[in-house]
N, C-alpha and C positions, 0 to 999 in steps of 0.2 A: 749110893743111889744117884742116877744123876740127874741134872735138874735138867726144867722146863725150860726152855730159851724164845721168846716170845718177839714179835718184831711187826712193823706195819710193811706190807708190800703196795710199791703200786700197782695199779691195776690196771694192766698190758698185756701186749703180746708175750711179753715177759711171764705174766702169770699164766696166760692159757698154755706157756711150756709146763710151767711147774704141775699143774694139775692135769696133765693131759698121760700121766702113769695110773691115774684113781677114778676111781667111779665116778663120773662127772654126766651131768647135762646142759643142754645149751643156758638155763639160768644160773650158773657159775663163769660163766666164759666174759671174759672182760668187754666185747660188743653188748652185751644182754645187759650187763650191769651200767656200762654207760647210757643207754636208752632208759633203763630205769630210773636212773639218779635226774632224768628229765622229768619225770611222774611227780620220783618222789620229794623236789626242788634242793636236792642234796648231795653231794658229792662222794664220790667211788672210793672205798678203799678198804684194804685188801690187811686180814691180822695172818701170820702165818707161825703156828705155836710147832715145836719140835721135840720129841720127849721121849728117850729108850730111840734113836733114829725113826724117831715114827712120826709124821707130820698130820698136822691137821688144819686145815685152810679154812677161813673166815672172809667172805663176800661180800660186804656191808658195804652200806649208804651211809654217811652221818648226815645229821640235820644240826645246826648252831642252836643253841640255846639261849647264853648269852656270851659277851666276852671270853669266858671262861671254861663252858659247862656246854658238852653237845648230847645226842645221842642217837643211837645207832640201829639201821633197822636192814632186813634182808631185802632183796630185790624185789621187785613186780614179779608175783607166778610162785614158782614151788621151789625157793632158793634152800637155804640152809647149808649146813658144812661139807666140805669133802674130805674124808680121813682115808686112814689107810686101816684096813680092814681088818687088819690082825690086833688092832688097838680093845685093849680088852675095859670093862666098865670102868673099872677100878682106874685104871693109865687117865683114863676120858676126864674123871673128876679131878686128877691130878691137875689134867693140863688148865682144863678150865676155871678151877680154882686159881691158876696164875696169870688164867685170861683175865681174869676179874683184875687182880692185883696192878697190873699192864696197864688196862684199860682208864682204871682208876686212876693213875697216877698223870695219863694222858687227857685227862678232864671228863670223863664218859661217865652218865649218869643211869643208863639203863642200856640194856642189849635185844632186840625182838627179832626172832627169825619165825620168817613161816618153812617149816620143815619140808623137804620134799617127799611126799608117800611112799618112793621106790625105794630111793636109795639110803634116806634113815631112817626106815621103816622101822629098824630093830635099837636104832638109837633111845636110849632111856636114862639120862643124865641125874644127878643126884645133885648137883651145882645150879641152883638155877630153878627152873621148874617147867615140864611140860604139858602142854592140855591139848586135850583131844576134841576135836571142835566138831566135827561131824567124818562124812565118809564121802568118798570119792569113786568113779567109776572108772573099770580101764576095760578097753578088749584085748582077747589073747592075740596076737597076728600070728599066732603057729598055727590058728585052727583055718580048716580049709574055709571056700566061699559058700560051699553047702553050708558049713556047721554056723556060719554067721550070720547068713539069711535064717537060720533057724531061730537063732538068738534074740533074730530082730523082730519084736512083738507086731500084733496084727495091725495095730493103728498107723503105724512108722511104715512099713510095706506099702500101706495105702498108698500114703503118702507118698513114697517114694515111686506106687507106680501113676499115680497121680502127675505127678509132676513132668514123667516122662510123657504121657498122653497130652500132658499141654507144649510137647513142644521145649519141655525146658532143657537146654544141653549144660555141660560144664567145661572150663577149662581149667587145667591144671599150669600154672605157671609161677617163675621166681617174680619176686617183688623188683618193681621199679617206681619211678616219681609217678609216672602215668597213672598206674593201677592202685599205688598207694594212695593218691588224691581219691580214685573210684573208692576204693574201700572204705577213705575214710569216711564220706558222705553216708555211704549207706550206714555205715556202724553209729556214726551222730546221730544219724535221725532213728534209727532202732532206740537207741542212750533215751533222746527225749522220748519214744513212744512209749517204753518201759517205768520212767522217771525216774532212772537213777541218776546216783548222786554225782555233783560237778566232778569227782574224783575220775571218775570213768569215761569222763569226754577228752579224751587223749589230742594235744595239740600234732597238726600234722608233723611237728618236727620231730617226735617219738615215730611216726613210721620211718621218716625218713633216716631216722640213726638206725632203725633197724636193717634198712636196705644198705645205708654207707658199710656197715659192719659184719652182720650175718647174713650178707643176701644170701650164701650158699645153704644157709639151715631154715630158711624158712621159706615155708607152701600157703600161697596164696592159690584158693578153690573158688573159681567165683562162677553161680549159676546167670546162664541168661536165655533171653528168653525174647524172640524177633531181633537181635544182634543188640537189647538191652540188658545192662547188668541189674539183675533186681533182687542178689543176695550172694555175700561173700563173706568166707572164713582164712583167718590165716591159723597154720600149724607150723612148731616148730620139729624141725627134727635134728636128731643129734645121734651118725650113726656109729659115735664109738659105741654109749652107752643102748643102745637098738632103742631107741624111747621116741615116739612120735606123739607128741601132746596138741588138742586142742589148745589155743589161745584166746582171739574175739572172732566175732563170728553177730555178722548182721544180715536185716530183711528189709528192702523198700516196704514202707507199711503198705502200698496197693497191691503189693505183690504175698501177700502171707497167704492166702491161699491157697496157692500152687502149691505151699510147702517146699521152697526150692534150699529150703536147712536140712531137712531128710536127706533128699538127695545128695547137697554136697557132704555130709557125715557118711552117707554109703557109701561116695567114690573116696574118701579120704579113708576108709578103712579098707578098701580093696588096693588105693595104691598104697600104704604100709607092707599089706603083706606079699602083693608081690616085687615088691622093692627088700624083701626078707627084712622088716623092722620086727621088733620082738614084741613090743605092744604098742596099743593107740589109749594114751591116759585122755581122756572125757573132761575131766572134773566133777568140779559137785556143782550144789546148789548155790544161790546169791546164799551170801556167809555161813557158806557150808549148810545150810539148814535143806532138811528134807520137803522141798518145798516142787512148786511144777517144774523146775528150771531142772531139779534133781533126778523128778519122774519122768521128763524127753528123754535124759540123759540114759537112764537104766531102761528106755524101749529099744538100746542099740546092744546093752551088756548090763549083764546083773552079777560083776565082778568087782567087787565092794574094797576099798582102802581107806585107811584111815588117818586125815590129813588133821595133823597136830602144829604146834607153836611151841615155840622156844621161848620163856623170859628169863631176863637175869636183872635183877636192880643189883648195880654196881657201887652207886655211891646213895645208901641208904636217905642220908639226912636231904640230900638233897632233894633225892625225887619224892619225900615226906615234905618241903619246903614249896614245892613248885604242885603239890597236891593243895597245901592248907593255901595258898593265892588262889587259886580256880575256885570257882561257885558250883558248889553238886548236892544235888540232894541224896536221899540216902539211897535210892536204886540209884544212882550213879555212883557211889560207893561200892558196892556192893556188884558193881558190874566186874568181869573179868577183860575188860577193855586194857592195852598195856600198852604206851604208857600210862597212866589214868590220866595225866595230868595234860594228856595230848586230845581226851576225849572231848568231841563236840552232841550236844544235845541231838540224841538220835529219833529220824525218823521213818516208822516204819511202812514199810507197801507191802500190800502182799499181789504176786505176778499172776496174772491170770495167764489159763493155758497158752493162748493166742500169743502173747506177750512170750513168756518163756521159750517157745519154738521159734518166734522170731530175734527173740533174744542168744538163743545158744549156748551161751555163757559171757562172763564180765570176770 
């Protein structure tokens, strides 16, 4: 039989060769992972496991723990592995089971990936453990503009022809220093009108690795309105894989009446498909939950996926050692939070509608 051969790559142009034969999207590509590892205050790097000539690529972030002990988490967005697709369940447990082994011997105390809806959809590991955390929306870009505006419920239409009756236009453009400073302002002050958490106030230096790296894959949509900008979205796209994904996406709060989020979600799903993308992923709700942020989302598409997580404790004792130090009560035990030992007392909001259409998603 022959064995697994496991190895750390860095994570370069180098890797966006090696993965650029597999089913890939722009949260694999080493631009997307270095702007992440700015969120996630942790550094890029890349596992690449080989088994029967069959590879399978690992995306991660680690975070230090102490001296000794880190551990490891997927990108910002809908990262998870790129394999080669003739790998059958059985091969998968193999390899992973020596990811484990790798990893462990390289000080790594747990493994979290947020799976991507599309492309691991049908990934179901037996190493590790997967959870299904809620569901996700995409639109088809095959169907025509008729069958879209059908799709698109009667509140959204309103909306969207609301918006044109005020006068709101949009421009479709690549990211630069200029417009990424615009974006950011608007999407901050959307972050505080919503009250989410400090995690989602993005320092302008994360746009700006976005523009140094992937200008060419990312759509920035921004409405205005008298030659002011008073709501923008950026999308990534990635036309090996045909995948046009929502990312952030903000509203000047004087401005949410116009509804100028409608609007740029209709132009961003009309230039996917005449641009021939194969679908436009939406997202879901703030932590996946079927919440308002979810029910905007499903007034453009009611085409449902289901966005899961990847965990693996690697080195048992430890991440049971870095649990019993932490102070939890017993629903924080009891929570499916991973790492646990990463968990902060959680608190909840619930978005009112206003709030979620201006919001977009996070």
């Amino acid at each position: 039989m022959d064995t697994v051969q496991v190895d750390f790559a860095e994570i370069n142009k180098d890797w966006d060769k090696n993965i650029a034969d597999y089913h890939f999207d722009i949260y694999h590509l080493s631009g997307w992972i270095a702007a992440s590892a700015i969120v996630d205050k942790g550094t890029p790097q890349g596992v690449i496991a080989t088994y029967n000539n069959k590879k399978i690529f690992l995306p991660l972030i680690i975070r230090e723990l102490d001296s000794e002990h880190w551990d490891a988490t997927s990108t910002y967005g809908y990262g998870g592995p790129v394999m080669d697709k003739s790998l059958t369940d059985a091969e998968l447990d193999i390899i992973l089971a020596e990811v484990r082994g790798f990893l462990l011997a390289k000080g790594c105390v747990s493994l979290f990936m947020r799976l991507h809806p599309i492309i691991n959809k049908e990934w179901l590991p037996t190493v590790g453990k997967a959870l299904t955390h809620g569901l996700t929306l995409m639109s088809d870009l095959g169907k025509s503009e008729e069958e879209h505006w059908s799709e698109t419920q009667n509140r959204h239409r309103r909306g969207i022809k609301k918006a044109l009756k005020m006068d709101v236009v949009t421009k479709i453009e690549r990211l630069t220093r200029e417009n990424a400073v615009m974006f950011s302002n608007i999407y901050k002050e959307t972050m505080a009108q919503v009250k989410a958490d400090q995690y989602y106030f993005f320092d302008d230096d994360y746009f700006f690795n976005l523009l140094e790296n992937l200008q060419d894959r990312i759509l920035l949509i921004t409405a205005y309105q008298d030659n002011k900008a008073i709501g923008s979205s950026i999308y990534t796209i990635c036309k090996e894989s045909g995948i046009m994904q929502f990312h952030l996406g903000g509203t000047l709060n004087a401005y949410t009446h116009l509804q100028p989020s409608k609007l740029i979600t209709h132009v961003a799903r009309n230039w996917g498909r005449t641009n021939h993308y194969k679908l436009l992923h939406l997202g879901g709700g703030v932590g996946s939950n079927l919440d308002s942020l979810y029910e905007y989302k499903k007034g453009f598409s009611s085409q449902e996926l289901l966005f899961k997580t990847y965990r693996l404790v690697v080195n048992p004792a430890k991440y049971a050692a870095l649990v019993a130090d932490s102070w939890f009560t017993e629903n924080d035990l009891r929570s499916d939070f991973f790492p646990l030992y990463r968990k902060e007392p959680t608190k909840e909001t619930i978005l009112e509608t206003e709030q979620a259409e201006a919001l977009a998603d996070i």
